[in-house]
LUMDRENMI-362541 format. One record per residue: residue number from 1; y, x negated, z of N, C-alpha, C, O in turn. Coordinates in steps of 0.2 Angstrom, whole numbers, m for minus. Example, Ala and Ser with C-alpha at 12.3 -4.5 7.8 and 13.67 -1.06 7.14 Angstrom:
REM LUMDRENMI-362541
   num      ny      nx      nz     cay     cax     caz      cy      cx      cz      oy      ox      oz
     1     m28     m66      39     m22     m62      39     m16     m66      39     m17     m71      42
     2     m11     m64      35      m5     m68      36       0     m64      39       6     m67      40
REM end
This chain:
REM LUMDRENMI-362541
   num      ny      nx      nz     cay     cax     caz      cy      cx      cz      oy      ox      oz
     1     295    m606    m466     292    m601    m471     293    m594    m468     291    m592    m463
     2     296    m590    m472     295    m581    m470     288    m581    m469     284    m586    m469
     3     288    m574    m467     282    m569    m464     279    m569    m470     274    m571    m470
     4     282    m565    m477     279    m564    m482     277    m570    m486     271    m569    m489
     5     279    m575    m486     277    m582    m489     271    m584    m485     266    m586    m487
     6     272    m582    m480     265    m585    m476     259    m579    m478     254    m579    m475
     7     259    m577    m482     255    m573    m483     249    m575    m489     247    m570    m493
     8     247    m580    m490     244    m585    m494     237    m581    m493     235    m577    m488
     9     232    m584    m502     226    m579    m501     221    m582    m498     222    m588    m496
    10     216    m579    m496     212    m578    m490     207    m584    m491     202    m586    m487
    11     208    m587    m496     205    m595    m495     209    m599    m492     208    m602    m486
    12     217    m600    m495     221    m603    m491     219    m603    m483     216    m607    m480
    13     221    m595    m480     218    m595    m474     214    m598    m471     214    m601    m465
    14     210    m598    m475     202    m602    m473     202    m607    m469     200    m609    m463
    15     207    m611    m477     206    m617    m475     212    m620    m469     211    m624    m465
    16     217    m616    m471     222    m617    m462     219    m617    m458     221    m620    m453
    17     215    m613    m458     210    m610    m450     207    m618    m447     207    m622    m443
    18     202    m618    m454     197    m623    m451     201    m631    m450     199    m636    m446
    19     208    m632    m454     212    m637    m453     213    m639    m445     212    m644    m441
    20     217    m632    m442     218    m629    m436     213    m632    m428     214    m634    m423
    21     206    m630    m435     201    m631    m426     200    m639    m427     200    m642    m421
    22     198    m642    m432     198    m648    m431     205    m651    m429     204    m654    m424
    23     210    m651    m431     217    m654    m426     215    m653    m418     217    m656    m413
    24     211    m647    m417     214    m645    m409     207    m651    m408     206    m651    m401
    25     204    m655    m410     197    m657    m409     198    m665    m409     194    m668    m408
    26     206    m667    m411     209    m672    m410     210    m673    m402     209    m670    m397
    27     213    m678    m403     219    m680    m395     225    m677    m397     227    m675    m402
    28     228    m675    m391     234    m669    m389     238    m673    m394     240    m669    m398
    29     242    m683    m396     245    m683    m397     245    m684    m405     250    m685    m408
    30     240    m684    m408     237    m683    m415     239    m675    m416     243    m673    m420
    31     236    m671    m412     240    m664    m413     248    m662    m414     250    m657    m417
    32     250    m667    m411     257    m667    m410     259    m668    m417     263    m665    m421
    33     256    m674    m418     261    m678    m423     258    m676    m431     261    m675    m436
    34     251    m674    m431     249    m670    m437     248    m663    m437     243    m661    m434
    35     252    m660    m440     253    m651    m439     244    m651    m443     240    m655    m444
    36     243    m647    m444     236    m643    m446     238    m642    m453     243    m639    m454
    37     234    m644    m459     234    m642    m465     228    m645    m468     224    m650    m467
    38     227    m641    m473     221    m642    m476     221    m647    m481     225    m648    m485
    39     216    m652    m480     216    m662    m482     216    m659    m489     219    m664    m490
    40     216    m656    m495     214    m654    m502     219    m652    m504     220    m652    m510
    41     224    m650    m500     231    m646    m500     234    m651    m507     233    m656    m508
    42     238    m646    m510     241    m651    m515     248    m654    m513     250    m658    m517
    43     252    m652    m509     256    m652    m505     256    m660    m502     262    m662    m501
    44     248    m664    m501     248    m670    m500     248    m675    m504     250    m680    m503
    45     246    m673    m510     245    m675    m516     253    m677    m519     253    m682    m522
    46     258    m673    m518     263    m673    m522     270    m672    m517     275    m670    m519
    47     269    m674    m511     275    m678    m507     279    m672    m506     285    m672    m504
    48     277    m666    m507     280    m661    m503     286    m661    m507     292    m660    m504
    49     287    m663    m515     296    m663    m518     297    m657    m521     294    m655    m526
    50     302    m653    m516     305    m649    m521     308    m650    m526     311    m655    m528
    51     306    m644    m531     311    m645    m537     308    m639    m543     305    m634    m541
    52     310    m640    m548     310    m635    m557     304    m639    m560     306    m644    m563
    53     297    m638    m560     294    m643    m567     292    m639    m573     290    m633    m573
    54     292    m643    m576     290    m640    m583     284    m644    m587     285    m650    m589
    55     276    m637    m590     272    m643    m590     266    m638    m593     266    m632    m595
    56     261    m643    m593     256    m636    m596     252    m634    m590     251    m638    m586
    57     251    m627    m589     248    m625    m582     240    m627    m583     237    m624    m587
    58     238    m630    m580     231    m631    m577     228    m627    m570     232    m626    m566
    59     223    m626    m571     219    m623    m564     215    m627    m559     211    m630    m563
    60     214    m628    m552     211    m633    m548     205    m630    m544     199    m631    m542
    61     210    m623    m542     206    m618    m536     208    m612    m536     214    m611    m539
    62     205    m608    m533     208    m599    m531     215    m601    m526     215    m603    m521
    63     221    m599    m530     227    m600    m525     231    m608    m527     236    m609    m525
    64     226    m613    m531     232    m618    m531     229    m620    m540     224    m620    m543
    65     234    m621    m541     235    m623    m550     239    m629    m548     242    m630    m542
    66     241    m633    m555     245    m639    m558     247    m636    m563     244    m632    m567
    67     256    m639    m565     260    m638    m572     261    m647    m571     264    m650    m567
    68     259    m649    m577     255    m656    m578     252    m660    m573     246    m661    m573
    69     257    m663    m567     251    m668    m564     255    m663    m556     255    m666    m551
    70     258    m658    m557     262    m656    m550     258    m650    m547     259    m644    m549
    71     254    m653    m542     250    m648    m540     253    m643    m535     256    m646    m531
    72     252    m634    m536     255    m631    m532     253    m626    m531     250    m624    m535
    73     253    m620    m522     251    m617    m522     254    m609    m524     260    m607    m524
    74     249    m604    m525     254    m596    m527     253    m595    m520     249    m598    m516
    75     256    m589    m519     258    m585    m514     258    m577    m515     257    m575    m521
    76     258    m572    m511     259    m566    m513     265    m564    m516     265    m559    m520
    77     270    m568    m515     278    m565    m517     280    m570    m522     285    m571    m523
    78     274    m573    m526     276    m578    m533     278    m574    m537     274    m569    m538
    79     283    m574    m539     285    m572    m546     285    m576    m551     288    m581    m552
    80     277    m570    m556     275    m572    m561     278    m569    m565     278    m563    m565
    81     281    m574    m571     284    m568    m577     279    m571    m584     278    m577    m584
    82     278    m568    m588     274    m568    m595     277    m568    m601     282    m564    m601
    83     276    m571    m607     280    m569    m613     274    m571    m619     275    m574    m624
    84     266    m567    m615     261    m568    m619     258    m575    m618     252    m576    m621
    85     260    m579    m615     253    m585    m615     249    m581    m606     243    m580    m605
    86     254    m580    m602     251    m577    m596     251    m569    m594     248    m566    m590
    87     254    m567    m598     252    m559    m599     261    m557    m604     267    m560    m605
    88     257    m550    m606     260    m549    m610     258    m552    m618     255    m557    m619
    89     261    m546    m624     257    m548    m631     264    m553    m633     262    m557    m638
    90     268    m554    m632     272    m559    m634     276    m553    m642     277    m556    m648
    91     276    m546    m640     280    m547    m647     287    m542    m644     292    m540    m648
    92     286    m542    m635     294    m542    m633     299    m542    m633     300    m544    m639
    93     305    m541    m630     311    m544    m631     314    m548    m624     318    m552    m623
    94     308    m545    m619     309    m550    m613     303    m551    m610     298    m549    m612
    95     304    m555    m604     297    m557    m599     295    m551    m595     298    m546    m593
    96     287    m551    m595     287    m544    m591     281    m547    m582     280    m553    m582
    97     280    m544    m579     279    m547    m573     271    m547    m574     268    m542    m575
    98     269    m554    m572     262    m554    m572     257    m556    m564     258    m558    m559
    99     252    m554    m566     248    m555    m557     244    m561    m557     242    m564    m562
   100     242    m562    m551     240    m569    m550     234    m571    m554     233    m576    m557
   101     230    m563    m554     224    m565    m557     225    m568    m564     221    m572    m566
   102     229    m566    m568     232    m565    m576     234    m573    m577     233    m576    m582
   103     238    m576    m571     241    m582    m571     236    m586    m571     235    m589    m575
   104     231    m586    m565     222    m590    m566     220    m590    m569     217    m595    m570
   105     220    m583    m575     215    m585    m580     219    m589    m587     215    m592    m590
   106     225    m589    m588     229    m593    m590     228    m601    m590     227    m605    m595
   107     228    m603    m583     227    m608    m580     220    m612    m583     219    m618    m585
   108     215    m608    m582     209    m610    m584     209    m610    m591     203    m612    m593
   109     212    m609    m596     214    m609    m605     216    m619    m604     213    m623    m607
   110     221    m619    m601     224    m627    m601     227    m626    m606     226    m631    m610
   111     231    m622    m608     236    m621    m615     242    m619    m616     246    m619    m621
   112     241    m615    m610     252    m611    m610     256    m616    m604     253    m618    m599
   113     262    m616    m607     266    m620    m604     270    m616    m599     271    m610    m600
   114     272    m618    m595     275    m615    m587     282    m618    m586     284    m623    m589
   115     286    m615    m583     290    m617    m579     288    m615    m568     285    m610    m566
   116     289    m618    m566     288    m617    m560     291    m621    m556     291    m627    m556
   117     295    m616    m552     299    m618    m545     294    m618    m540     290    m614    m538
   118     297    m624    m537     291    m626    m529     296    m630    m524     300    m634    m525
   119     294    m627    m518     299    m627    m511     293    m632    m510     287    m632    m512
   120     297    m636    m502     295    m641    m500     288    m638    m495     285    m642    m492
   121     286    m633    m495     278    m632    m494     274    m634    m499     270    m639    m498
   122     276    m632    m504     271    m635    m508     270    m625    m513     267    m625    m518
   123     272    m621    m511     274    m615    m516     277    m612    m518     282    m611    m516
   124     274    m608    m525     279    m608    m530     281    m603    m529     277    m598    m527
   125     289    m602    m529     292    m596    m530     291    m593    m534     291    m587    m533
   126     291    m596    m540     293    m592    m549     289    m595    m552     290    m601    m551
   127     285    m594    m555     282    m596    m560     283    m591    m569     280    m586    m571
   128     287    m595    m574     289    m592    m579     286    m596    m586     286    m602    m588
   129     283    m591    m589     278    m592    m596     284    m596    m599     290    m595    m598
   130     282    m602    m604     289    m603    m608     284    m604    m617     285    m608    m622
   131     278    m600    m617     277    m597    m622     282    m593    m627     284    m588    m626
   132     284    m597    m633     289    m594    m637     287    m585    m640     282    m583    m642
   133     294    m582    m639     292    m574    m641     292    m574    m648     297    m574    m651
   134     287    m574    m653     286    m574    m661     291    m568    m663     295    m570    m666
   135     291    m561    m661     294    m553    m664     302    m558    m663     306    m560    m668
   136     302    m557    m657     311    m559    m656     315    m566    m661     321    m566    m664
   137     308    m571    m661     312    m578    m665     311    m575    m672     314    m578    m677
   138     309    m571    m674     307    m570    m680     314    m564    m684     315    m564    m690
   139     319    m561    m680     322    m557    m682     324    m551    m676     327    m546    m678
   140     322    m551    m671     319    m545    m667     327    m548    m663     330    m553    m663
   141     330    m540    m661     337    m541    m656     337    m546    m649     342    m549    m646
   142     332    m546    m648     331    m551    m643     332    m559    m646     331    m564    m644
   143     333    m557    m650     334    m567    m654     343    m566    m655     347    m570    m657
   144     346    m559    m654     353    m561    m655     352    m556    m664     356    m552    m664
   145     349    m555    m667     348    m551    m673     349    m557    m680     351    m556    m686
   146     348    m564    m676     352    m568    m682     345    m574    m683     346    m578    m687
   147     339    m574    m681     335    m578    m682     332    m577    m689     334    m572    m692
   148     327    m582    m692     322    m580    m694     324    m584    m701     321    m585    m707
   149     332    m587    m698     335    m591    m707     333    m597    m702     334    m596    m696
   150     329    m607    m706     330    m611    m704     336    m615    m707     338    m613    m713
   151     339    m620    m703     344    m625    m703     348    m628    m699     346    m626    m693
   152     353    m632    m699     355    m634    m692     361    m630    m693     365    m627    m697
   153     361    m633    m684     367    m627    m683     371    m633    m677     368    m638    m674
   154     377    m631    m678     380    m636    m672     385    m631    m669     387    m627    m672
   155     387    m631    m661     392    m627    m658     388    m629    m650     384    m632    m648
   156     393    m625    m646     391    m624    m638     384    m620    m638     383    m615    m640
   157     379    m626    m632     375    m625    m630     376    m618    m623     380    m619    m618
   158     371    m613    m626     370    m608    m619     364    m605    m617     360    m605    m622
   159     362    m603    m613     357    m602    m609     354    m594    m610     356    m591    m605
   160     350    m589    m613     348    m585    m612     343    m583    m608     344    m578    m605
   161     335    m587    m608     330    m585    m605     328    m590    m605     329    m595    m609
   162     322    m592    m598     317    m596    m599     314    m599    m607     311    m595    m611
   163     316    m606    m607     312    m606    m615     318    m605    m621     318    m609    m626
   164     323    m600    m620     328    m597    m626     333    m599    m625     336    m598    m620
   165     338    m603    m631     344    m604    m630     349    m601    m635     347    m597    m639
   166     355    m603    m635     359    m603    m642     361    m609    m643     361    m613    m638
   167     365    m609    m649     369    m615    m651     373    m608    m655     370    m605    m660
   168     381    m608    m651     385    m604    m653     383    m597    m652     384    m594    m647
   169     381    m593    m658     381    m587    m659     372    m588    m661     369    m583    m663
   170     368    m596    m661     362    m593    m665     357    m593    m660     358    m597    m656
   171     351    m589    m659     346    m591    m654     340    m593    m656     336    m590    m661
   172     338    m600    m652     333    m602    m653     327    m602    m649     329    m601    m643
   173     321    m604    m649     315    m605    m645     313    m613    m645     315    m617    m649
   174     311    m614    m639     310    m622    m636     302    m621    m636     299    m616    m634
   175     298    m627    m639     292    m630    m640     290    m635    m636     294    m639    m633
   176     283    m637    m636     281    m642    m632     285    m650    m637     288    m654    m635
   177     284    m649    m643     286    m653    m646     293    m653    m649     295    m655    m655
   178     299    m650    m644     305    m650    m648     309    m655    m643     310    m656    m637
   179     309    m660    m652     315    m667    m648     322    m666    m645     326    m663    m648
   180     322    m669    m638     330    m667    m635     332    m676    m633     329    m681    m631
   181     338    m673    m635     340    m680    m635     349    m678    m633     352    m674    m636
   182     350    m683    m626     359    m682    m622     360    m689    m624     356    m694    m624
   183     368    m687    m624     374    m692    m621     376    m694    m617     381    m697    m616
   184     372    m690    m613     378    m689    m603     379    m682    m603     382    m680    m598
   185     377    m676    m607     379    m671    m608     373    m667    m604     374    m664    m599
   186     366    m667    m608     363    m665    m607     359    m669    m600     358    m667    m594
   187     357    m674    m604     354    m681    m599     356    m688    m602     359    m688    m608
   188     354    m691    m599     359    m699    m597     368    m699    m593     371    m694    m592
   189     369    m704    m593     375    m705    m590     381    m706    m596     387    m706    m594
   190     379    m707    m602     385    m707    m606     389    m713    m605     395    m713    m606
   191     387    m717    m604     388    m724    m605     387    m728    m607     390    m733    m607
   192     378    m727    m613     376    m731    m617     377    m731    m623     381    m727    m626
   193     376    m733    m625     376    m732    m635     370    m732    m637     368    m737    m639
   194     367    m728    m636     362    m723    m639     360    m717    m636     361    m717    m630
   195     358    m712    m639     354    m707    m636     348    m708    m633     344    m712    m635
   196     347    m704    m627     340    m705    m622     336    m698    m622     339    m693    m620
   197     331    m697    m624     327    m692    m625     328    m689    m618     328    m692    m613
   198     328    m682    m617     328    m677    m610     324    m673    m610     320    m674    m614
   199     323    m668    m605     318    m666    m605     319    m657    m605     325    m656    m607
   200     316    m651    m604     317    m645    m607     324    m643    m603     329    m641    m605
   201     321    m645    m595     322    m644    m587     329    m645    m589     332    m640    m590
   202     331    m651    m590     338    m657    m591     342    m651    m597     349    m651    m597
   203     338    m648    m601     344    m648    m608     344    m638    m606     349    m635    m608
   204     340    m634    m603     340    m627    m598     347    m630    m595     353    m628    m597
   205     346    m635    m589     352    m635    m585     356    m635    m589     359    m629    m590
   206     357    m640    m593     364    m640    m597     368    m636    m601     374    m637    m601
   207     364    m629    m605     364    m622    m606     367    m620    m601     373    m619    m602
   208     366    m617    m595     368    m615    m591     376    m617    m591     379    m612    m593
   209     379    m622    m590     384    m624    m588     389    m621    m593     394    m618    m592
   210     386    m623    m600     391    m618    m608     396    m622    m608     402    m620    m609
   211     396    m629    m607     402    m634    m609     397    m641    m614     400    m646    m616
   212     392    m639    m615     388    m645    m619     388    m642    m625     386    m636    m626
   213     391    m647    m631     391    m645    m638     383    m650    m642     381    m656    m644
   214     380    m646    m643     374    m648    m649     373    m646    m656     375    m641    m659
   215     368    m651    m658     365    m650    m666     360    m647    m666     356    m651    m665
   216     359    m642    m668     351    m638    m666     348    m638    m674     351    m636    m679
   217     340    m642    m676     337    m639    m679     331    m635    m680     325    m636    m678
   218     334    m629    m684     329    m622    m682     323    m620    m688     325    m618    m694
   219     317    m620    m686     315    m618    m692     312    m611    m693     313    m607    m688
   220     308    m610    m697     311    m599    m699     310    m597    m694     314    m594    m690
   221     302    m598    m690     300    m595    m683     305    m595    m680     307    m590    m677
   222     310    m601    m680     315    m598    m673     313    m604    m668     316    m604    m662
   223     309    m608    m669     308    m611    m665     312    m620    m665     310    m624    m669
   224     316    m623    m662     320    m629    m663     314    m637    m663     310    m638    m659
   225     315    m641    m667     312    m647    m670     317    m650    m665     316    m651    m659
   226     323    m650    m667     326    m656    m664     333    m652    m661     335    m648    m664
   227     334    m655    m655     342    m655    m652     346    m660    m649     344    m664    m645
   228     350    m660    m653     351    m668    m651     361    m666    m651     365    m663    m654
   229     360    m671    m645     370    m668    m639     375    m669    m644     371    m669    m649
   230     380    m668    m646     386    m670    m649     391    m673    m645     396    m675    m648
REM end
């Protein structure tokens, strides 16, 4: 862990501290073998697995929250971005940077949806609002200046922002309730005969890449009901 990472808020410490003096209050080779961490650490809870999750953000303690059941700790150098569920009015054209306390009280709501990157400590690097921007899905340049008509659209999936994709030329907003379903494209292996539901994470990657072709359907908000691979 860098020096800046380690700079965790002053409960964290707390409890490092007193993890610390009870380890030293073991035998030398329980010391050894068990570093010092606080037993409530969410880091125990959840095997230490790095990765991307995506979820509704919950609050536990000052300094450690869950995005559904992945409990994880913030840091000084989290990067929180906003698009109105964690700060910010949401009528934007992009994410604006929000502060700890702003993501807590979020947290405590139990109702905006997160993405959040977490290193094998157990904290988040990013944490990003995936709160749909209403001004932009509605018609605003930040939708591309083409939203605000519903219907399906079919062409090359690509990637604009946490949450925001196109199909083709059109841009859309991703919901807790928007169905994703691959071929091998998005998610699964492409070797079944049927489609397999995916997840936000899975169909984000797959945008990224701009070789997966999908069916998007949009409706006026701007928001997609279904995506499903081609």
């Amino acid at each position: 862990m860098t020096a800046t990472r380690s700079r965790l808020f002053p409960a964290l410490g707390v409890l490092l501290a007193g993890g610390m003096f009870l380890t030293a209050c073991g035998s030398e080779d329980s010391a050894a073998s068990n570093p010092a961490r606080p037993s409530s650490a969410p880091v125990a809870a959840t095997g230490a697995v790095a990765g991307t999750f995506t979820g509704t953000l919950t609050y536990w303690a000052p300094g450690k929250l869950r995005v559904g059941e992945r409990a994880f700790w913030v840091a000084q150098d989290t990067q929180i971005w906003g698009s109105g569920g964690i700060c910010g009015d949401g009528k934007g054209h992009s994410l604006v940077e929000c502060t700890v306390g702003q993501l807590e009280k979020a947290a405590k709501k139990g109702t905006v949806r997160v993405e959040v990157t977490v290193g094998k400590d157990g904290i988040a690097s990013k944490v990003v609002d995936q709160t749909p921007n209403k001004t932009a899905a509605s018609g605003g340049e930040g939708a591309g200046g083409n939203s605000g008509v519903a219907g399906t659209f079919a062409g090359t999936l690509t990637y604009w922002a946490p949450g925001k994709l196109r199909v083709g030329e059109r841009a859309f907003w991703l919901a807790n309730d928007t169905e994703i379903w691959g071929s091998g494209g998005i998610c699964g292996d492409g070797k079944g005969h049927s489609l397999v539901e995916c997840t936000v994470g899975q169909l984000e990657k797959a945008a990224k890449k701009g070789t997966v072709r999908v069916e998007v359907t949009v409706g006026k908000d701007g928001i997609a009901s279904k995506v499903t691979e081609q």
